[in-house]
C-alpha positions as CSV (number, residue, x, y, z in Angstrom):
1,X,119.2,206.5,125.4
2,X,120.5,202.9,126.7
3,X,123.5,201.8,126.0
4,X,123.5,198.7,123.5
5,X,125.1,196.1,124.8
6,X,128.1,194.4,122.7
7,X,128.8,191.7,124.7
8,X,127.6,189.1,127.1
9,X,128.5,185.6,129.1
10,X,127.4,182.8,128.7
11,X,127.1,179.8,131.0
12,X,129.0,176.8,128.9
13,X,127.4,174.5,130.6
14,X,123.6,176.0,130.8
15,X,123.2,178.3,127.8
16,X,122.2,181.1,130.3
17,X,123.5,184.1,129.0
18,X,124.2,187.1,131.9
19,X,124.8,191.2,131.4
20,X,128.4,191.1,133.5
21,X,130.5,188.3,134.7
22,X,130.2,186.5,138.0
23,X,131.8,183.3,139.4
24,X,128.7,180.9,139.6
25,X,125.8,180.7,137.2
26,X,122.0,181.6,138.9
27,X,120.4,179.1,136.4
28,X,122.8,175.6,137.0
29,X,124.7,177.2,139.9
30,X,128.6,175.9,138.4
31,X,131.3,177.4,139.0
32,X,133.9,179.1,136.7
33,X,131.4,178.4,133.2
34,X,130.8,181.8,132.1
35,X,132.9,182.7,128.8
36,X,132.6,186.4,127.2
37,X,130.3,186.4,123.9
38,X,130.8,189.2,121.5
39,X,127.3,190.1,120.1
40,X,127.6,190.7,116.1
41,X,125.0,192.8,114.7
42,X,122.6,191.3,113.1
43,X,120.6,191.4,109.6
44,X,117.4,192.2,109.3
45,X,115.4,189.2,108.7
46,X,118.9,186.7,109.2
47,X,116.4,185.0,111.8
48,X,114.0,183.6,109.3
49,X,112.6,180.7,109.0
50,X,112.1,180.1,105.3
51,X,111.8,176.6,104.0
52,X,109.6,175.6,106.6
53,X,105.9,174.9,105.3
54,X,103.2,177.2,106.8
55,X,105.7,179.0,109.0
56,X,105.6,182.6,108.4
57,X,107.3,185.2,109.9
58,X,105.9,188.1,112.3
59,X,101.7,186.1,111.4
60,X,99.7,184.5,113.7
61,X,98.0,181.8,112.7
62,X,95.4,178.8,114.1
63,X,97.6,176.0,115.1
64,X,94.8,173.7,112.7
65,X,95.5,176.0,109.7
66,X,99.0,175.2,109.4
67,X,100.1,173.2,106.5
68,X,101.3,169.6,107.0
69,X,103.4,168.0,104.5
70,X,105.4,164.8,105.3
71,X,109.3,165.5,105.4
72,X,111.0,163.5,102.6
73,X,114.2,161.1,103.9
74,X,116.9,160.5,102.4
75,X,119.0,157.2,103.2
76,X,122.4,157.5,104.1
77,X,123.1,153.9,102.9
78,X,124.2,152.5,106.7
79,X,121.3,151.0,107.9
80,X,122.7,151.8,111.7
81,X,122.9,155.5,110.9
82,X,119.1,155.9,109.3
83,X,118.2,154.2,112.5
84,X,119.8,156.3,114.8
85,X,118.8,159.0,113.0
86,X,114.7,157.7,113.3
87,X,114.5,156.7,109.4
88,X,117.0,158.7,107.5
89,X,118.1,162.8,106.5
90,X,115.7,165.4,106.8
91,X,115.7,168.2,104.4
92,X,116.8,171.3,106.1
93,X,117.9,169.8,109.3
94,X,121.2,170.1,111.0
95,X,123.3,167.1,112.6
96,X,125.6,167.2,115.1
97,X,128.0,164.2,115.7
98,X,130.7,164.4,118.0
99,X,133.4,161.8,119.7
100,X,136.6,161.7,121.0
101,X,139.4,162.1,119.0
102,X,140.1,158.7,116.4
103,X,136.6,157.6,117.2
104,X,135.9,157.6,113.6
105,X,133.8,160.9,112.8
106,X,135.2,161.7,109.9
107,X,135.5,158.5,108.2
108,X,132.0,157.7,109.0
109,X,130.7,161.0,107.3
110,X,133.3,160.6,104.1
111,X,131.7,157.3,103.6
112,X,128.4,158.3,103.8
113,X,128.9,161.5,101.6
114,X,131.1,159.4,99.0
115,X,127.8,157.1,98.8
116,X,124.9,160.1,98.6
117,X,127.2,161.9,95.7
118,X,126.0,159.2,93.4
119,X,122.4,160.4,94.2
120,X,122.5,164.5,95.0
121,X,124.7,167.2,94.8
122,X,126.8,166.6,98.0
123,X,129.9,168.9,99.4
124,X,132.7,168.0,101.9
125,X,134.2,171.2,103.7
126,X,137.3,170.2,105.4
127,X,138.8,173.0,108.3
128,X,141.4,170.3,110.0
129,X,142.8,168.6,106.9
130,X,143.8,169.1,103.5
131,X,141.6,167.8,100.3
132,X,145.0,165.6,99.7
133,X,144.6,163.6,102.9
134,X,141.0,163.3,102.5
135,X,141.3,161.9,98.9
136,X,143.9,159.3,100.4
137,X,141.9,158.2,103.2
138,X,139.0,157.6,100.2
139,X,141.1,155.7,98.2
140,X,143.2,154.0,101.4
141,X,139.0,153.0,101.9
142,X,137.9,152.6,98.1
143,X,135.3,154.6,98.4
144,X,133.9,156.3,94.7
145,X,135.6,159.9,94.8
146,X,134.1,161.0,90.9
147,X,131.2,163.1,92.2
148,X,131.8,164.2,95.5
149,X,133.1,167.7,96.0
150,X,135.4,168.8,98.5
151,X,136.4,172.5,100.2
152,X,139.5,173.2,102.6
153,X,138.3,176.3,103.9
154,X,137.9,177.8,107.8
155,X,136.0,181.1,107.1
156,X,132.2,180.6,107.3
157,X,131.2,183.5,105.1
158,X,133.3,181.6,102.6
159,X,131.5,178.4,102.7
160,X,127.6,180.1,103.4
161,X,129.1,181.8,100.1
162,X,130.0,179.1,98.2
163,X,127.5,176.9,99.3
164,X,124.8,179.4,98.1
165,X,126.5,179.7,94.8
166,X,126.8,175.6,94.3
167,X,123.6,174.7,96.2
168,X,124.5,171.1,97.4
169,X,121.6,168.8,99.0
170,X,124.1,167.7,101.7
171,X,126.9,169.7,103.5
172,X,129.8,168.5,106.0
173,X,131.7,171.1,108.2
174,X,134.7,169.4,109.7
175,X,134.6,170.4,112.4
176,X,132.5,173.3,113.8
177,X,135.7,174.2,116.2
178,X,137.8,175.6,113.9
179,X,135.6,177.7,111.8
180,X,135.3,181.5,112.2
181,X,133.7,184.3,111.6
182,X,135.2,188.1,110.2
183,X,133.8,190.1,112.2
184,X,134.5,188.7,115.6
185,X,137.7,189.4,116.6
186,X,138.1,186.2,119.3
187,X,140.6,182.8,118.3
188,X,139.1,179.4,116.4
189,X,137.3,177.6,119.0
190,X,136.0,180.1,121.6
191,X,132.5,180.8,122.5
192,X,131.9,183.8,120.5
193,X,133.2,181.8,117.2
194,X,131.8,178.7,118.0
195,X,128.5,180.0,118.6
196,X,128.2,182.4,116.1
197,X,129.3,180.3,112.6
198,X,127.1,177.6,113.8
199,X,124.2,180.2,113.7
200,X,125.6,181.5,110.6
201,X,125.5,177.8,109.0
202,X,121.9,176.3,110.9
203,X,120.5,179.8,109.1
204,X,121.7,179.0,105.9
205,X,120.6,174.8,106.0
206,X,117.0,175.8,107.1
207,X,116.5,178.8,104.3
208,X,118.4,177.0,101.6
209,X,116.9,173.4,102.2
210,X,120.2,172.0,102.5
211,X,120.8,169.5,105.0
212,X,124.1,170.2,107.0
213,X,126.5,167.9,109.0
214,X,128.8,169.1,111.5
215,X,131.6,167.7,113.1
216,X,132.4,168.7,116.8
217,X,134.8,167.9,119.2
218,X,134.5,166.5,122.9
219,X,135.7,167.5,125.9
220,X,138.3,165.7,128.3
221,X,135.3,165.1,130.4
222,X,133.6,163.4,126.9
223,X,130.7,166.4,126.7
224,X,130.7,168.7,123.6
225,X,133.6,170.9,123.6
226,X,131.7,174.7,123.0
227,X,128.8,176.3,124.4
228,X,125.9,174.1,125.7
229,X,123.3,176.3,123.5
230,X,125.1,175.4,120.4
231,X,122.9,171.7,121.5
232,X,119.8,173.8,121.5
233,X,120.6,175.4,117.8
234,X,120.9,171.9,116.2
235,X,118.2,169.6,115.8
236,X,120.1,166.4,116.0
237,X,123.0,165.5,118.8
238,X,124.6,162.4,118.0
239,X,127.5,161.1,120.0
240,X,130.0,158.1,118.4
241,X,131.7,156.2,121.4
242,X,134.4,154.3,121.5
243,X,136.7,151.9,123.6
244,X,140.8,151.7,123.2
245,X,140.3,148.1,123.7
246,X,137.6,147.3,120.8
247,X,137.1,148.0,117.3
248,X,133.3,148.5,117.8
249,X,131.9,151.8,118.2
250,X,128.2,152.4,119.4
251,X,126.6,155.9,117.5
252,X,124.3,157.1,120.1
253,X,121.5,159.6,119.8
254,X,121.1,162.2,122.5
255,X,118.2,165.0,120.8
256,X,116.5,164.1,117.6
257,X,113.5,166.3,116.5
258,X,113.1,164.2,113.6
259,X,113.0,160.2,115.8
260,X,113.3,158.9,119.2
261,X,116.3,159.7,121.3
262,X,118.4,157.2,122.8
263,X,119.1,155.0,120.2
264,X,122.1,153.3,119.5
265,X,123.4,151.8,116.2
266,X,126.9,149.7,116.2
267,X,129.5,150.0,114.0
268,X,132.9,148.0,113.4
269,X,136.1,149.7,112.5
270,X,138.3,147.1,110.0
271,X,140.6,148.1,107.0
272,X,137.8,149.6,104.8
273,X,136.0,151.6,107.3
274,X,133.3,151.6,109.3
275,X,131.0,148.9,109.0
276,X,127.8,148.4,110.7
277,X,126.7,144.9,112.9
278,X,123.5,144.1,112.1
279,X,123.0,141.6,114.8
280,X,124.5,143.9,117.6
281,X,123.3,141.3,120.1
282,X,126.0,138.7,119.0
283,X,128.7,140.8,119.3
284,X,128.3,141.3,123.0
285,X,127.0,137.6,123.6
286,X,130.3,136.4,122.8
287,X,130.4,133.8,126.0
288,X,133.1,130.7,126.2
289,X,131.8,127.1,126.6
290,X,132.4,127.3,130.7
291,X,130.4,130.2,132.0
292,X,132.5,131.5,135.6
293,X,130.0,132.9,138.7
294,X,129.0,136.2,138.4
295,X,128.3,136.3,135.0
296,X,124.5,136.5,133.3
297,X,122.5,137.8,130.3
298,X,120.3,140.3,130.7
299,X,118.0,142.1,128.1
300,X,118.6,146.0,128.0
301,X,115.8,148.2,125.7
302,X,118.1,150.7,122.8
303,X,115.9,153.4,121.4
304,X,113.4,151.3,119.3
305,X,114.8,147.4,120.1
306,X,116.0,145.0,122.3
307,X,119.9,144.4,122.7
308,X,120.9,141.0,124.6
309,X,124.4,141.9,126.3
310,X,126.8,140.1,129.5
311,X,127.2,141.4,132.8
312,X,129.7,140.3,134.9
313,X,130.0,140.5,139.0
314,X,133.2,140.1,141.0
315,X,132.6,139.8,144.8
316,X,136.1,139.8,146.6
317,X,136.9,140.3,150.3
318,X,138.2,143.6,151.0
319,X,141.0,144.7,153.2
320,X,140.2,148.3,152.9
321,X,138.2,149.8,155.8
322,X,135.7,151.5,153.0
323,X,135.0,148.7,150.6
324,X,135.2,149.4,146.8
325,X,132.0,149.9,144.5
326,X,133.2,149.9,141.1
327,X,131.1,149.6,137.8
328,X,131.4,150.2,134.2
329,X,128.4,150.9,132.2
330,X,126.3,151.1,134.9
331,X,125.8,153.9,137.4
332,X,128.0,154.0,140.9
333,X,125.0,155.3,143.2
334,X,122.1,152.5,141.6
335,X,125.0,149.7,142.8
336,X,125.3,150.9,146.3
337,X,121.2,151.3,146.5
338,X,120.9,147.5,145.5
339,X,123.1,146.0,147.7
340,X,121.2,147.8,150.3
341,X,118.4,146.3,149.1
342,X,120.0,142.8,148.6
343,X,120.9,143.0,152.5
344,X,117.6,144.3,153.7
345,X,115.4,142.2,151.5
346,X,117.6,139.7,150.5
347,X,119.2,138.4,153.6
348,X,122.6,138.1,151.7
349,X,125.5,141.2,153.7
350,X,128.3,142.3,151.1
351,X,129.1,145.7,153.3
352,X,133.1,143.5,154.0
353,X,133.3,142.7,150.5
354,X,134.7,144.8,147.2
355,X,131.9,144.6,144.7
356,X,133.0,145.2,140.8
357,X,130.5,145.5,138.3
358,X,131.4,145.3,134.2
359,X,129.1,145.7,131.5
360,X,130.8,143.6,128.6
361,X,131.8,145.3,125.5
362,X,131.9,148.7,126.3
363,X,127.9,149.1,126.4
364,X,126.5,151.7,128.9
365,X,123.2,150.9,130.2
366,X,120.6,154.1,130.9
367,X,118.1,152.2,132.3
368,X,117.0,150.4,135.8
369,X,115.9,147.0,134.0
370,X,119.6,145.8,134.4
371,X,118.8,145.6,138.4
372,X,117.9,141.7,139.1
373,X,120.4,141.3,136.3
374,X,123.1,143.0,138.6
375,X,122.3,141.1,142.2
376,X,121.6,137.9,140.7
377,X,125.6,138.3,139.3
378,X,126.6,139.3,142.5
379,X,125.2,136.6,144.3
380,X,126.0,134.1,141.5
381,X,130.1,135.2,142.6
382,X,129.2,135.6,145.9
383,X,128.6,132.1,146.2
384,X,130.7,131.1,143.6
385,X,127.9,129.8,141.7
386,X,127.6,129.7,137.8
387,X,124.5,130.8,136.2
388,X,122.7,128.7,133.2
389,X,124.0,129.6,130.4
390,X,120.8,129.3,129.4
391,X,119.6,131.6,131.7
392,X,118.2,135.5,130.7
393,X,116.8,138.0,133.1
394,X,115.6,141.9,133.2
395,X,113.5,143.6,135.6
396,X,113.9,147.1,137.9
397,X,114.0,146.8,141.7
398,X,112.4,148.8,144.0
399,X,113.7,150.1,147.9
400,X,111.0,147.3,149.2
401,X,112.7,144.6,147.9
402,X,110.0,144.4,145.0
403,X,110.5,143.4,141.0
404,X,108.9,146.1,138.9
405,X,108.0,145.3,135.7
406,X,109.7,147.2,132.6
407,X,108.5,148.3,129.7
408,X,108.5,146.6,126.2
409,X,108.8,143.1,128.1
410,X,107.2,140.7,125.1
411,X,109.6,141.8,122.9
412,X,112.7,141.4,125.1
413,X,111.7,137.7,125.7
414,X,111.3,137.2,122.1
415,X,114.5,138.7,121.1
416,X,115.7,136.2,124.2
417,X,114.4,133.2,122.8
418,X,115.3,133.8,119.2
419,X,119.4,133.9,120.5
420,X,119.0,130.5,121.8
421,X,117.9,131.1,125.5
422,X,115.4,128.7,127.4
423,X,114.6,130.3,130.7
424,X,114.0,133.7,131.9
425,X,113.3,135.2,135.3
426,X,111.8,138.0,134.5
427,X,108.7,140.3,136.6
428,X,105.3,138.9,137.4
429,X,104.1,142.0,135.3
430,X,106.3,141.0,132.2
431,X,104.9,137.5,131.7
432,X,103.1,137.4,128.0
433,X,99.7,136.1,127.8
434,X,101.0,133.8,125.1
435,X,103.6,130.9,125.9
436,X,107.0,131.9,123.5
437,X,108.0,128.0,122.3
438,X,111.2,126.7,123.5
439,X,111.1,129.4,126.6
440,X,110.6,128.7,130.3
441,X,109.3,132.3,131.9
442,X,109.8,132.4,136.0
443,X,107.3,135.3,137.4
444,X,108.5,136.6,140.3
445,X,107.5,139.7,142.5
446,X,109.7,140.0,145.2
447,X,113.9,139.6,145.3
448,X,113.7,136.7,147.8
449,X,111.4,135.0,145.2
450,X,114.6,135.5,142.6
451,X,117.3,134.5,144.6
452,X,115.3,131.3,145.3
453,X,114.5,130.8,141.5
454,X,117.9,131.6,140.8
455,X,119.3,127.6,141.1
């Protein structure tokens, strides 16, 4: 008879999970990323999947026959959030939002929990703090603290327990690091505890309904501190980013099985806690009356909608036999691929010259639309040339020196025009087939055709 196994490693950053330990994963090839996993035995039928409709255990069934019934929201009263989120809570689902320490996690969950007690059964479990420094922060934030319960407890058999016994609609863990469970005999934290109480919990929010919040902690290198499958258990991965130099924090959605990924709701941190910027577009739009070279507006697609936000360009002669390529919010490798293209296609060398790149207020942008935003900046300080202030711009740019259009272009030129800008040099592709009022549109198909648009 084989030997069970009691143990196993898994990769940390994969999920991979390997009979013995070796230095480099076979499935992401890092180095170093395997952590021991003790296996707990488990329950006969812990695996379920009650509460879900038509979804029966161990049957097989016609994918046409199973039963459909639309999955009830519930708002969490910050409009930002339900957006991010793709419309609101879903019964039974699990949430994952992590951030860097002080980003304002907890805060942002206390608030919306002290606002959902008014309307269901809601429970705070707290592993980090005590309930005395919760209930001060609540009143430090006057927030209503009559209905919602709170838990200081670290075990997770304790709170699967009293969870079962009190039944809330809505659960927080803070934070998923610290819990544990009995019978693994590893510290708070580890792979085996981290992975194992957030199976423990996920079972308990999809059999019992309930919909369950967890708190997790990030990494030095800002990924989710634990094991990369405890991504794969959850069904929503929400990340809260923040800036030592702002009071705005962006929530950003990275896996939603409920809504789109990507999106991006802003919040602002003041005296009374988080509150959320309905016009995110202003706050980064925040220009003085004498625009310098190298700055321009550019129109960058968030999840569901358009987001107007600055980028700036300093060109600067280096003394440095490598010159510098420096960018924030943007990536390192696309920057060094356009000024290739800028030299190739667009006549204009830069290979003597330090090139920074800053995307203002903190905002990190995914997407290749920002490319004629990014030369035209570097031309404009190049030259030391100042843009329009009026002027907008989007548009990807391909190796031959051509403008590709980008999705969702309409609706960027709208959300242009309705913030007070008059021109736009946008892609031949993006051009509407009806006029917007007030708004000059320049078509162009290759770079030279920009840079000759451009004054």
């Amino acid at each position: 008879m084989a030997k069970k196994r009691t143990s196993a490693y898994v990769c940390n950053d994969c999920g991979a999970d390997f009979g013995k330990w070796q230095g480099q994963c076979s499935e992401c090839s890092a180095w170093n990323t395997l952590s021991e996993v003790r296996l707990g035995v488990t329950r006969p039928g812990a695996a379920g999947r009650a509460g879900f409709a038509g979804a029966v255990d161990g049957q097989v069934a016609k994918l046409a026959d199973i039963a459909l019934q639309e999955q009830a929201r519930i708002p969490t009263g910050f409009g930002e959030l339900d957006l991010v989120l793709g419309g609101g809570l879903v019964e039974g689902s699990c949430v994952l939002v992590g951030g860097e320490p002080g980003a304002g996690k907890s805060t942002l969950l206390l608030q919306t929990l002290c606002g959902l007690a008014d309307r269901v059964d809601a429970l705070y479990v707290t592993g980090e703090e005590s309930p005395r420094q919760i209930a001060m922060r609540a009143r430090r934030l006057g927030l209503p603290v009559d209905k919602l319960d709170i838990m200081a407890e670290t075990s997770t058999e304790t709170i699967c327990a009293t969870a079962q016994a009190r039944a809330p609609k809505v659960m927080v863990v803070d934070s998923i690091q610290v819990l544990h469970c009995d019978d693994i005999s590893s510290a708070p934290g580890s792979v085996s505890q981290v992975r194992e109480s957030a199976a423990q919990l996920i079972r308990f929010a999809k059999q019992s309904g309930t919909i369950l919040l967890l708190v997790g902690h990030v990494t030095k290198e800002g990924s989710l501190a634990g094991p990369k499958v405890l991504e794969h258990m959850i069904d929503c991965s929400l990340m809260l980013e923040s800036s030592h130099d702002s009071r705005f924090r962006t929530l950003r959605s990275h896996k939603n099985r409920f809504g789109a990924i990507n999106e991006m709701g802003v919040f602002a941190m003041t005296d009374q806690g988080l509150r959320e910027v309905l016009n995110p577009s202003a706050i980064f739009l925040q220009r003085g009356e004498e625009v310098a070279s190298g700055s321009v507006v550019m129109v960058v697609w968030e999840g569901t909608r358009p987001l107007l936000v600055e980028l700036q360009a300093l060109v600067d002669e280096s003394n440095l036999g490598n010159p510098r390529r420096v960018t924030l919010g943007l990536d390192h490798n696309r920057l060094a691929m356009l000024l290739a293209v800028l030299h190739r296609h667009g006549g204009l060398m830069v290979g003597d010259q330090d090139v920074f790149v800053n995307v203002v207020g903190g905002v990190k942008v995914l997407e290749p639309s920002a490319d004629l935003a990014v030369l035209l900046a570097v031309v404009s300080s190049f030259r030391d040339r100042p843009l329009p202030q009026n002027l907008v711009t989007f548009g990807e740019i391909g190796l031959a020196g051509e403008i590709r259009p980008v999705p969702s272009g309409q609706e960027r030129l709208r959300e242009a025009a309705k913030h007070g800008f008059t021109r736009a040099i946008v892609p031949a592709g993006n051009v509407p087939r009806q006029a917007i009022e007030g708004m000059e549109i320049v078509p162009v198909r290759k770079l030279s055709e920009a840079l000759e648009a451009l004054y």
